[in-house]
VOMIPA-913391 format. One line per 5 residues: number of its first residue (from 1); their letters; for each residue x negated, y negated, z negated of N, C-alpha, C. Coordinates in Angstrom, 2 decimals, always signed. Each point is the difference from the previous one (the first is absolute). Layout:
% VOMIPA-913391
NUM) A) X/Y/Z/X/Y/Z/X/Y/Z  ...
% end
This chain:
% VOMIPA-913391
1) XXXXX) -0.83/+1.18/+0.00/+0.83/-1.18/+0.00/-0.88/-1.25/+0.00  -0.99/+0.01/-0.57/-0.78/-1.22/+0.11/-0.60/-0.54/+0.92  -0.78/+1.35/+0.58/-0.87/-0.51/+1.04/+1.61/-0.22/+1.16  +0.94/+0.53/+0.31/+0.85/-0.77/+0.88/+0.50/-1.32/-0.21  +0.08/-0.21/-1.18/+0.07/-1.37/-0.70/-1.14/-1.07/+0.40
6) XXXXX) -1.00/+0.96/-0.12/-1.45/-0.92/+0.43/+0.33/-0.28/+1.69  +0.03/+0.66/+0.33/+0.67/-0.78/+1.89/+1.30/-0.44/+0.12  +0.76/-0.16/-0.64/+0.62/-1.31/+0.23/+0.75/+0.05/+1.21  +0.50/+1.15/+0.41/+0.55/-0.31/+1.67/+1.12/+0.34/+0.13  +1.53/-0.06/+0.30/+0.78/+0.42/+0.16/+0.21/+1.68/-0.08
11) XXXXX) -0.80/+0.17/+0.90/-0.49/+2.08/+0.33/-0.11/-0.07/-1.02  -1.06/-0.35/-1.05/-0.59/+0.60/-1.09/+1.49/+0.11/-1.27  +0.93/-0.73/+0.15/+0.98/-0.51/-0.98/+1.13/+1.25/+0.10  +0.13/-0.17/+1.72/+0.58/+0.88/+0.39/-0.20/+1.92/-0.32  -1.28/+0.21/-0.20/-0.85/+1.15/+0.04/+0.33/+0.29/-1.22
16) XXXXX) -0.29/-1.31/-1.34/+0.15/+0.35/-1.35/+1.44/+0.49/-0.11  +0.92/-0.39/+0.37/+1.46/+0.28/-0.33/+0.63/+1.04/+0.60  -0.80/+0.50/+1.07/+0.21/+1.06/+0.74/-0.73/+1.07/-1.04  -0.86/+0.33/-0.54/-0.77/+0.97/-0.35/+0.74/-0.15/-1.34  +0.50/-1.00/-0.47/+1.24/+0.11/-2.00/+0.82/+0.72/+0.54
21) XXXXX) +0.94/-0.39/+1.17/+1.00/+0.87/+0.20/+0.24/+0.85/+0.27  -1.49/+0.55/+0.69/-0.11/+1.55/+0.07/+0.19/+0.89/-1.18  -1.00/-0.41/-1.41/-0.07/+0.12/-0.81/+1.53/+0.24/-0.95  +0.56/-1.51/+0.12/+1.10/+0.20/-0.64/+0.92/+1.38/+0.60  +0.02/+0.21/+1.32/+0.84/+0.78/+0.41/-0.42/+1.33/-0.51
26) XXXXX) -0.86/+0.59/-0.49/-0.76/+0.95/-0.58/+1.45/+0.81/-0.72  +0.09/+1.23/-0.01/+1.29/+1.22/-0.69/-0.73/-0.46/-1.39  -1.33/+0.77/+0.13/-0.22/+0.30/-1.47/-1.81/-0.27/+0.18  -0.79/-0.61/-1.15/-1.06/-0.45/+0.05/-1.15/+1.27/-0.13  -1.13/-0.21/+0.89/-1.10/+1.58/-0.46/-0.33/-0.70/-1.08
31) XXXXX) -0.76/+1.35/-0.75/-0.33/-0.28/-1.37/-1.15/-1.71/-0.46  -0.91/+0.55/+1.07/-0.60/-1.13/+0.12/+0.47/-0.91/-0.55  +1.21/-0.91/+1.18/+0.58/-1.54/+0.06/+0.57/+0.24/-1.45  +0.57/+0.89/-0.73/+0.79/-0.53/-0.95/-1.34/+0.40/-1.62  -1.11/-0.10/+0.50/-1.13/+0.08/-1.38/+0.50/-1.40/-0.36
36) XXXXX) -0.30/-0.44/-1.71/+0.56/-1.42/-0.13/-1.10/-0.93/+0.36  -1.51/+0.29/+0.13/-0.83/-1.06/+0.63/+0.32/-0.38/+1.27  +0.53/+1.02/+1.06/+0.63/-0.40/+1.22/+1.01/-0.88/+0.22  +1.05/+0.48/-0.56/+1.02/-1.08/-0.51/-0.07/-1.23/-0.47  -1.52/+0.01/-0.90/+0.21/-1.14/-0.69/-0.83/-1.20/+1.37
41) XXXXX) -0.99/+0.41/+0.52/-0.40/+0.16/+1.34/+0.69/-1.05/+0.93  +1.25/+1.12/+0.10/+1.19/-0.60/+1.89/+1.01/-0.86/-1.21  +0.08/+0.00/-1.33/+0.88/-0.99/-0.87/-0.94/-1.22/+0.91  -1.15/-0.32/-0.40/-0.40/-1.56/-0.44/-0.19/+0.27/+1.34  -0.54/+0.58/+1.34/-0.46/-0.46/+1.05/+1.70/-1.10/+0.43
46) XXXXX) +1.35/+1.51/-0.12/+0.98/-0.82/+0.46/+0.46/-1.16/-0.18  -0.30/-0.02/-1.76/+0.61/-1.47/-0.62/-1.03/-1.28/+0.46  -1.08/+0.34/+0.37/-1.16/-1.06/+0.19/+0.24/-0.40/+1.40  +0.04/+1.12/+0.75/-0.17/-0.67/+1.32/+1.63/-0.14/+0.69  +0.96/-0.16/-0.66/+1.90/+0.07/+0.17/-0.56/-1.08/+0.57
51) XXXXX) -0.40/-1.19/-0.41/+0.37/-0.82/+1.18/-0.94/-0.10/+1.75  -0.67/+0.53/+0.56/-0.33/+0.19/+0.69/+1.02/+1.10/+1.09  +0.11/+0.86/-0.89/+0.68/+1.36/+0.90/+1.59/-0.32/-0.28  +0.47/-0.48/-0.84/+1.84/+0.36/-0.75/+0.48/-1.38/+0.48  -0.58/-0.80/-0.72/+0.58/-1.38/-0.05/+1.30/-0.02/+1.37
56) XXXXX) -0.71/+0.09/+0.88/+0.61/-0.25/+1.12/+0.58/+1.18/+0.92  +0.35/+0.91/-0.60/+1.12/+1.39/+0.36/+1.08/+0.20/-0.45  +0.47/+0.25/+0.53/+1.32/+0.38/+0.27/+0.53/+0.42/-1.72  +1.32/-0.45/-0.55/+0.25/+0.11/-0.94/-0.05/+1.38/-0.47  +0.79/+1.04/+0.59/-0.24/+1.35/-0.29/-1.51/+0.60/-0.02
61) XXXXX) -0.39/-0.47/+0.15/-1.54/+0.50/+0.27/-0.50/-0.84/-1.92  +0.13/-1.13/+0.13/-0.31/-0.78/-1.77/+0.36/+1.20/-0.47  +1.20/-0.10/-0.14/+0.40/+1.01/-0.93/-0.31/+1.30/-0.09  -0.05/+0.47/+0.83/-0.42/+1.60/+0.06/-1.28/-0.08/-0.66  -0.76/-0.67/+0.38/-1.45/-0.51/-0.45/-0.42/-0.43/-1.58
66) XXXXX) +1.63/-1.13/-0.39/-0.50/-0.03/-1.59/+0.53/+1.29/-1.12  +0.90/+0.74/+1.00/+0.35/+0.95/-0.90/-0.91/+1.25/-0.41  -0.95/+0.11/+0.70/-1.65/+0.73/-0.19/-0.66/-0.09/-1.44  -0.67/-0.70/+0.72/-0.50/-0.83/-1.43/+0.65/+0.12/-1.23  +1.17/-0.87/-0.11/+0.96/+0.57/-1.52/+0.17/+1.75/-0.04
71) XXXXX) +0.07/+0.79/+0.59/-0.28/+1.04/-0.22/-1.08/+0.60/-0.43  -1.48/-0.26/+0.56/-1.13/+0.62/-0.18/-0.49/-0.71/-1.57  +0.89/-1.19/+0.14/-0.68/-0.50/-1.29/+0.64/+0.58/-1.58  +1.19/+0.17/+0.52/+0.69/+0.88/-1.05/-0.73/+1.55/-0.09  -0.68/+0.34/+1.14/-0.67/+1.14/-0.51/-0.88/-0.19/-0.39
76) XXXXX) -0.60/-1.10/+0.43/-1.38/-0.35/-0.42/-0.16/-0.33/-2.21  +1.35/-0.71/+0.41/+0.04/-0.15/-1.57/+0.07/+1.31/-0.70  +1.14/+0.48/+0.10/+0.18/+1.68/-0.71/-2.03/+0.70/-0.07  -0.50/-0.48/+0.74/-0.81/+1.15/+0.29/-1.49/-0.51/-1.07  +0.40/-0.88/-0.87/-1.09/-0.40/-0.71/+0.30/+0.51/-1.20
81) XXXXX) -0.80/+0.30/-1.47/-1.64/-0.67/+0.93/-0.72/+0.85/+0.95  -0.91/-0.65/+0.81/-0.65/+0.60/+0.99/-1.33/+0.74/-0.24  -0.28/+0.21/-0.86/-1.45/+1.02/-0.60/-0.39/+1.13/+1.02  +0.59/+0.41/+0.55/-0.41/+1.48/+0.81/-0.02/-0.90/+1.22  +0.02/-0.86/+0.39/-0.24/-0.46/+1.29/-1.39/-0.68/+0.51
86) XXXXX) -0.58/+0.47/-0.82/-1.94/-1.02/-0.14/+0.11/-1.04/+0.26  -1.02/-0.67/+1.01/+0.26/-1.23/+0.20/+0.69/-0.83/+0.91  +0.98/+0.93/+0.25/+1.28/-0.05/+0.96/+0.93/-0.78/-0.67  -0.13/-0.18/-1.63/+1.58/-0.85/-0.12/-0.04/-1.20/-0.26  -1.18/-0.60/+0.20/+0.03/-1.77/-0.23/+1.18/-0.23/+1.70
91) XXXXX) -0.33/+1.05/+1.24/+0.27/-0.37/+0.85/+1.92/+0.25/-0.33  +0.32/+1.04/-0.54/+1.31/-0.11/-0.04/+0.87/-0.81/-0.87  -1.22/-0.74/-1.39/+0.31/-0.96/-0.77/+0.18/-1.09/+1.29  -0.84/-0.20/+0.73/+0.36/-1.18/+0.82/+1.13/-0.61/+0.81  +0.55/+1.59/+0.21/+1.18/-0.05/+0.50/+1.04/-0.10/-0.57
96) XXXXX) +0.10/+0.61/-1.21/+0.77/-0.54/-0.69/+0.39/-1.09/-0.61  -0.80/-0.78/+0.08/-0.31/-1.61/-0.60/+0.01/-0.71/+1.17  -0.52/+0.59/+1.26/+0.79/-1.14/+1.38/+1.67/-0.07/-0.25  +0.55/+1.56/-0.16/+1.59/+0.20/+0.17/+0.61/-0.96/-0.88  -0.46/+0.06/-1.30/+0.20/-0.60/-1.37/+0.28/-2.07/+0.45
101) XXXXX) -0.87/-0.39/+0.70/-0.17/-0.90/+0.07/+0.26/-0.68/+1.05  +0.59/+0.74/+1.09/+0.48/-0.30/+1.71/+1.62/+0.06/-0.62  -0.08/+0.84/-0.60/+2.03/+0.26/-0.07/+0.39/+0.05/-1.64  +0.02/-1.40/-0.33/+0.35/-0.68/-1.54/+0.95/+1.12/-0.91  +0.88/+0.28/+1.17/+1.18/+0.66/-0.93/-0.51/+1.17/-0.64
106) XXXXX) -1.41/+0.35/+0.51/-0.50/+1.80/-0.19/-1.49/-0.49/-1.50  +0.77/-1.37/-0.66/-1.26/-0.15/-0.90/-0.57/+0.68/-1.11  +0.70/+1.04/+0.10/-0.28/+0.80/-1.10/-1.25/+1.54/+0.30  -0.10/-0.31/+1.50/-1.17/+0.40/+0.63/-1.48/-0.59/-0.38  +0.47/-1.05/+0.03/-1.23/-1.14/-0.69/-0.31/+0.32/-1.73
111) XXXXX) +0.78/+0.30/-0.69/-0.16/+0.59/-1.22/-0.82/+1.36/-0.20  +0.45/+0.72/+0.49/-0.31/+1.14/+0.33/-1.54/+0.21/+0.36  +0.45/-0.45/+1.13/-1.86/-0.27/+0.56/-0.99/-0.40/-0.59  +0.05/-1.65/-0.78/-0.53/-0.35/-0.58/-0.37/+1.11/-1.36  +1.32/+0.29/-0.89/-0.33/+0.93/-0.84/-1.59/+1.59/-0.07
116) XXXXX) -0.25/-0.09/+1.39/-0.87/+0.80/+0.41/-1.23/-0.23/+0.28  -0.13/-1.18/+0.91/-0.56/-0.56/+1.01/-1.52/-0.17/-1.46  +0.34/-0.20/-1.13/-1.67/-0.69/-0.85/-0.35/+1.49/-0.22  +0.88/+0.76/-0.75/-0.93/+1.56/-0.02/-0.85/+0.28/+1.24  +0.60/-0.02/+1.26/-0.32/+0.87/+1.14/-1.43/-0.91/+0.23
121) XXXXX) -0.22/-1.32/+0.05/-0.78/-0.83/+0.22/-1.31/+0.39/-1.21  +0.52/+0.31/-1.20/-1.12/+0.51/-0.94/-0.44/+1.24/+0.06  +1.05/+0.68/+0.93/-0.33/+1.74/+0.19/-1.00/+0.20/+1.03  +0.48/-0.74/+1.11/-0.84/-0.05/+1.14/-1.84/-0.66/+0.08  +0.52/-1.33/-0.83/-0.98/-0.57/+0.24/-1.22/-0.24/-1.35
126) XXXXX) -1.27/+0.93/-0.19/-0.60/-0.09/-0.80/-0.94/-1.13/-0.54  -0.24/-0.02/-1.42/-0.75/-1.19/-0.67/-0.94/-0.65/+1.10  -0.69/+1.04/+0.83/-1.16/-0.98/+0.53/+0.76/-0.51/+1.41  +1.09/-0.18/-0.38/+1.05/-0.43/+1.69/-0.38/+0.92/+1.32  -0.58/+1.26/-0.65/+0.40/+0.97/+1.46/+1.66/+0.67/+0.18
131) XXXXX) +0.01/+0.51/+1.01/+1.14/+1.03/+0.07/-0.53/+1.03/-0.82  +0.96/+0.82/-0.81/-0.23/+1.35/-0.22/-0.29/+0.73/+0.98  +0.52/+0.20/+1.29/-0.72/+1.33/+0.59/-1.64/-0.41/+0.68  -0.28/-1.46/-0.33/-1.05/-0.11/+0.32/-0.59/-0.05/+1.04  +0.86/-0.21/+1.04/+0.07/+0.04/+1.41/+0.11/-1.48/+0.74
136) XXXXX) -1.10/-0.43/+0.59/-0.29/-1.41/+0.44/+1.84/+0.16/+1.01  +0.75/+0.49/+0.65/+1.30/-0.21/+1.05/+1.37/+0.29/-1.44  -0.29/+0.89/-0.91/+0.86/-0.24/-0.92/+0.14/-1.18/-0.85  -1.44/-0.41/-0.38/+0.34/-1.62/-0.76/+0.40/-1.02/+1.44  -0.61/-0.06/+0.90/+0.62/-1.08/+0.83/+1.55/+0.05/+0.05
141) XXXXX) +0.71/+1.68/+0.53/+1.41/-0.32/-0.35/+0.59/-0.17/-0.62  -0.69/+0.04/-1.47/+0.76/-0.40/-1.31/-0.47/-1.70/-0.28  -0.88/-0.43/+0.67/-0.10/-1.61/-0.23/+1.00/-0.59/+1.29  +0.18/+0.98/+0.70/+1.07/-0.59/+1.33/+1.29/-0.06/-0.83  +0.22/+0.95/-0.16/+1.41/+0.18/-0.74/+0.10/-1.16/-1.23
146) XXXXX) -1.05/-0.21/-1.09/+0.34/-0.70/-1.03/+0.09/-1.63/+0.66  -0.77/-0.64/+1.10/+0.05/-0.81/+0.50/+1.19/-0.24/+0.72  +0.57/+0.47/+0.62/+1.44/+0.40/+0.54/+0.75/-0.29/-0.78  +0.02/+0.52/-1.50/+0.98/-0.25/-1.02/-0.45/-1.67/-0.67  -0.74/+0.25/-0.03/-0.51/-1.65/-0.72/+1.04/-1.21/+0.80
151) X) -0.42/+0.56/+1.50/+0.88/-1.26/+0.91/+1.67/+0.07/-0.40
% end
């Protein structure tokens, strides 16, 4: 979604909203798409980049589109805390705290999240500010992710 965002072209707008609605049209999700870092993932890509791809579609399409999200985030919520997910759940914290904060009425997502969000940050991230798994691409995605949330 970004880098189509990064070109800026009609096609590219077009391409993004074409490839959600594929998505949305989906029976049932592979295991994959529905892990909650994934989710939390296509949460904030959708809510971040809505105005590029949504803004300007077709009403049924908004909607089909915001009704996602309030779903994944309701699973996303149920599905905490996130401990068995390594350093996968700052990313589904993120999503949950985009949902929380794109769609007011769902603020109790924002509770929730937050309620988690300082353990996982002390779980993950050790005294000398490495990642726990100690992995120079695991701390970058966990400083992506906490930076993400900061904004």
């Amino acid at each position: 979604m970004r880098d189509l965002r990064a070109l800026g072209t009609d096609a590219a707008r077009s391409r993004a909203r074409h490839l959600v609605s594929e998505f949305l049209d989906e029976e049932q999700l592979d295991p994959l798409s529905a892990q909650p870092d994934v989710s939390g993932a296509r949460i904030t890509a959708w809510l971040g980049h809505y105005d590029f791809f949504a803004a300007s579609a077709n009403d049924d399409f908004r909607q089909q589109l915001m009704s996602r999200p309030v779903a994944e985030a309701r699973t996303l919520s149920a599905a905490l805390p996130a401990e068995e997910q390594d350093g996968r759940a700052l990313t589904a914290l993120k999503g949950l705290l985009a949902a929380s904060v794109a769609m007011p009425e769902h603020a109790n997502y924002l509770t929730r999240a937050l309620k988690f969000l300082t353990a996982e940050v002390e779980r993950q991230i050790l005294s000398d500010g490495c990642h726990i798994e100690r992995s120079p691409a695991a701390h970058l995605a966990a400083l992506q992710d906490l930076c993400e949330i900061r904004a």
